[in-house]
N, C-alpha and C positions, 0 to 999 in steps of 0.2 A: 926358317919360320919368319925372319922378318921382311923374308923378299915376298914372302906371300902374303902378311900383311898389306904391304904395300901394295902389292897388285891387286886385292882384295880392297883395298879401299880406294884403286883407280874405280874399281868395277860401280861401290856406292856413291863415287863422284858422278860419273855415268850416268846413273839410273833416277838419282836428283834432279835431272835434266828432263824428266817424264813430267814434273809435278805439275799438277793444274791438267794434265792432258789425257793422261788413263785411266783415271777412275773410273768404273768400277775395279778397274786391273789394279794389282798392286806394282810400284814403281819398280824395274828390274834393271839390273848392268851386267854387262859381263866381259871382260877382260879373256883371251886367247894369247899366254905368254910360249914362247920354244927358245930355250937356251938363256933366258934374261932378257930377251929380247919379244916386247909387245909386237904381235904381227896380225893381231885382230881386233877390234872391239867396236861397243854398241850398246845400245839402250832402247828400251819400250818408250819407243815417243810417239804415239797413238791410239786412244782404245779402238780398238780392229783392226789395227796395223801389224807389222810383223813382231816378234818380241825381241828381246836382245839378244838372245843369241842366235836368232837369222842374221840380225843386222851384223855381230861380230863375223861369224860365218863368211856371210858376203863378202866383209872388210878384209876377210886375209884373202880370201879367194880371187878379188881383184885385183890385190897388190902382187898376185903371181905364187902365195904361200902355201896352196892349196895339198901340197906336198907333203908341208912340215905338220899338217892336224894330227897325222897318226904319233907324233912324236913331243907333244906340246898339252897345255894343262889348261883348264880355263875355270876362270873364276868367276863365278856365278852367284850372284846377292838372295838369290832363291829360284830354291827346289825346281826342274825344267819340267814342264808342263808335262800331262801322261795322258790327255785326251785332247779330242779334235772340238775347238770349240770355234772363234773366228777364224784361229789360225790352224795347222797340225799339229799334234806334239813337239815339243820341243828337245821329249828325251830320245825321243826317235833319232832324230835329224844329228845328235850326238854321237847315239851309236853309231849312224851311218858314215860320221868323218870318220868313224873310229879314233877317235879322240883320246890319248891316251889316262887321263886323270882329270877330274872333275873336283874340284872344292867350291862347295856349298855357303855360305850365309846361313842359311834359315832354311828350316824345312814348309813346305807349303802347307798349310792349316785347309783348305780349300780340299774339300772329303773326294771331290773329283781327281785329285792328284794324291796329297796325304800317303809319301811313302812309294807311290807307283813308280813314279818318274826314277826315284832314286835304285829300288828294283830293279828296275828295265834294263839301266843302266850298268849296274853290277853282273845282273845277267850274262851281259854282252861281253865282259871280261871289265870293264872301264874301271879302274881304282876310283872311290868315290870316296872325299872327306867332307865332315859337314859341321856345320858350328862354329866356323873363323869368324872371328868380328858377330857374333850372334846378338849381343846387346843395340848395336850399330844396327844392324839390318832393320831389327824390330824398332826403333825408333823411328827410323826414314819410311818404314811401311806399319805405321800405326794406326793407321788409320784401317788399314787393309786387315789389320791383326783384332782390332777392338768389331769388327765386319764377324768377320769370322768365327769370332771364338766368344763373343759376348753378346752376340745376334743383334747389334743397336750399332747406328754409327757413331763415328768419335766427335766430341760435342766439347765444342771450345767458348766459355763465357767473354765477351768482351766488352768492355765498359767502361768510358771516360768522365772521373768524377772530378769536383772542383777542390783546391787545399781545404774547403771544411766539410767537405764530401757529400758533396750534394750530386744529383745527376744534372741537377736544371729546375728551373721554376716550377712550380706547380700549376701553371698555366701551360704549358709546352711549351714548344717555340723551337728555333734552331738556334742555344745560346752555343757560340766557340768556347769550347773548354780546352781544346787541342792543338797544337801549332801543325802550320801546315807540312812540315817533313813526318811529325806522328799520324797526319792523315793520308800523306800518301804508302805509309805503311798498312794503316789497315783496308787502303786499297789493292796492297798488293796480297795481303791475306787473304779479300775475298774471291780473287782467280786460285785458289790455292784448296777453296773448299768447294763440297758439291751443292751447300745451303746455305743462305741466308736468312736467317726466324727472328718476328719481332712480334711482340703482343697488338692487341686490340689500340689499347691506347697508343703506344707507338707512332701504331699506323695511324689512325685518327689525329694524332695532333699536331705530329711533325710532318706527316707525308713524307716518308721517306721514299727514294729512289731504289736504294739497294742494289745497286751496279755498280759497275768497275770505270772510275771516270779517271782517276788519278794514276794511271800502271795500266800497262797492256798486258790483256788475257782476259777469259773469255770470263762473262757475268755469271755469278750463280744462280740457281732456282732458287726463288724467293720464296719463305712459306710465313704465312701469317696465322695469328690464332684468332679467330670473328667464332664464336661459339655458334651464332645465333647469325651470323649471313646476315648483319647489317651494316658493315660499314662503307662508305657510298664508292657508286664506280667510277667516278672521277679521278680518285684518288691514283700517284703514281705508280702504285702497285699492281691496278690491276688495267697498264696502259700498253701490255699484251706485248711489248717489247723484249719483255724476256719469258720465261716459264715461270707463274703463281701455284704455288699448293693451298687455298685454303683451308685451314685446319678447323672443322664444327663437328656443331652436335645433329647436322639436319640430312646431309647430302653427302654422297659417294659419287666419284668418280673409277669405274672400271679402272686397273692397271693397265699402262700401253703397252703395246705389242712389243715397241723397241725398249731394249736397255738402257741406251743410250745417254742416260740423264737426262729426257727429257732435251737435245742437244738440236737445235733447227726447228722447235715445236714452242710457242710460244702462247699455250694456252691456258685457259684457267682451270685447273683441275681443284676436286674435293677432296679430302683425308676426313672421313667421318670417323668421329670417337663416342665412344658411351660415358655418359657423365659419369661420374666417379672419382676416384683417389690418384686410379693410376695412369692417368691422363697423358702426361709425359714420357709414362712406359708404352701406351698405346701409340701413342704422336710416332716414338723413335720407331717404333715395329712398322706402324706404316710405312714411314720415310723409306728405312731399310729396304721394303717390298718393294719401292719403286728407284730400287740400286742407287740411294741417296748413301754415302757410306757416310761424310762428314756433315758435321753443321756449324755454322758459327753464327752462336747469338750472339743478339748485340742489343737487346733491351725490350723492353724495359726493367725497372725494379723488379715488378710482381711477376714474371716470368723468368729474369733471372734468379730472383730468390727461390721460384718452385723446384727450375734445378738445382740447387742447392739443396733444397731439403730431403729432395728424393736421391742423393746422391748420383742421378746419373749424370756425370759431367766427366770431361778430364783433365782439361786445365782452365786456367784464368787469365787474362790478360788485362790487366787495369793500368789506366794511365790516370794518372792526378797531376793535373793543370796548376799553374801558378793561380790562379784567379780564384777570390773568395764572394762567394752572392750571399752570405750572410741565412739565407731561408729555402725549401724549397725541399724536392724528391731527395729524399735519404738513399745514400748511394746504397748497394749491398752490401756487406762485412766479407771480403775474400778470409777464404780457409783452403783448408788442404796442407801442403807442403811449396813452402816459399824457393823456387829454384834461383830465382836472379832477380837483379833489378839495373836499371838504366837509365843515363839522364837524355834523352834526346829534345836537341832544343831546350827548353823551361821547362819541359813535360819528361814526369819520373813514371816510367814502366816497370811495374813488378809483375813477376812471370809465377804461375802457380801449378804446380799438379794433385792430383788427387789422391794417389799415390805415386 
């Protein structure tokens, strides 16, 4: 049992190595161990590319191991795929090493696999176990999981207030509240999600960029809330460099053809919503249809506090800055369940979930 931990958590070391790059796919590893001895392994490092376990596959087969698969177990951070989608199945190409035993992570929530894959498998004679490290999996594909199972993507609050918890003037502006190692973190955050969301005002006062300047990895789709399609095209959001969603009350934009997150398409599209209550349940349903699975706001107030109220969020990320401006935007009041906190630099990060 604890050798299969272990190789079981080579597999979610693996599959970590996807992040930022397969979304809409959920991150996968898989470790191919015969005797103690690792003689394959691999990771989903592409959306459309091959999944991890072609690439472990491959890995033994070139090292000359192609031998030892009917004799060896592999350890899979979830469920192998059971339909032909970019790629072939992936429980197929199991059966075909003849593989002798399969342990699972996580079963796939995805109603296109949901059980198949692990079928197919058993079918074929393969001993299959499922549920090692099961906590573990669903964390590192949380995002993949809150997709799936809650029909909204996973939605992470972010927000840097001052020691007497302000956001910033009531004028806007670009006041530093942050030092710059806590900025090149939530640079690295945002290669990490598939959005970017900021309000009206936000966008209006500070002009923000909303790209990846501080960390390599690719920018995310920016989505703004302009209800009413007025705020001017000047501004750097809509400077077609990356992919814009405007979110209003007036204009639709068709879904695109491609998955892809919007991925080489750097156009301005629409999310029409009907006025109402449940605005931010519409917003996420949209997002979702056009395989946005995560988002990471980052302000303002009155947007942050709406997710708040409507509960759909899943964690918090707030940094509180040394610096005191005496007046100005009332930060939000973090809630939930407090998991951690940190000093980095002068600036204290407290980490929050919802549940």
């Amino acid at each position: 049992m604890e050798a299969d931990i272990q190789w079981m958590r080579r597999a979610l070391q693996l599959a970590g190595s996807g992040r930022g790059n397969v979304s809409p796919n959920p991150m996968v590893g898989c470790v191919i161990v015969h005797e103690g001895i690792i003689i394959g392994e691999g990771w989903h490092r592409q959306y459309g590319g091959p999944h991890a376990e072609v690439w472990a596959i491959n890995d033994a087969e070139s090292k000359g191991n192609a031998h030892l698969l009917p004799e060896s177990t592999a350890y899979v951070t979830l469920e192998p795929c059971s339909h032909t989608g970019k790629t072939p199945p992936c429980a197929d190409l199991m059966v075909s090493k003849k593989l002798k035993k399969v342990i699972i992570c996580n079963n796939d929530p995805n109603p296109l696999v949901s059980g198949r894959g692990i079928a197919r498998m058993v079918e074929a004679g393969i001993e299959v176990e499922i549920g090692l490290l099961a906590l573990e999996g669903l964390a590192l594909n949380k995002r993949f999981f809150t997709a799936m199972e809650q029909k909204r993507p996973y939605v992470i609050l972010k927000w840097a207030e001052t020691a007497d918890g302000f956001l910033g003037p009531e004028t806007g502006g670009n006041l530093r509240i942050s030092g710059p190692l806590s900025n090149m973190r939530v640079h690295q955050w945002r290669t990490e999600e598939d959005a970017i969301l900021v309000g009206y005002k936000t966008a209006l006062m500070d002009n923000p960029r909303l790209n990846v300047r501080n960390w390599e990895g690719r920018d995310p789709v920016r989505v703004v809330l302009d209800r009413h399609i007025q705020l001017p095209a000047t501004l750097n959001l809509f400077n077609k460099i990356q992919p814009t969603i405007i979110v209003n009350y007036l204009q639709e934009t068709s879904l695109p053809d491609y998955p892809e997150r919007y991925s080489g398409s750097p156009d301005i599209t629409y999310l029409k919503l009907a006025p109402g209550t449940d605005e931010i349940e519409q917003m996420l349903k949209g997002l979702l249809a056009r395989k946005i699975q995560s988002v990471f706001v980052e302000g303002g107030a009155a947007v942050i506090n709406a997710f708040l109220q409507t509960g759909l969020w899943d964690e918090i990320r707030r940094c509180q800055g040394p610096a005191a401006i005496g007046d100005g935007v009332k930060a939000p009041v973090a809630t939930g369940i407090l998991r951690s906190s940190e000093k980095v630099e002068n600036d204290l990060w407290t980490y929050y979930s919802r549940v």
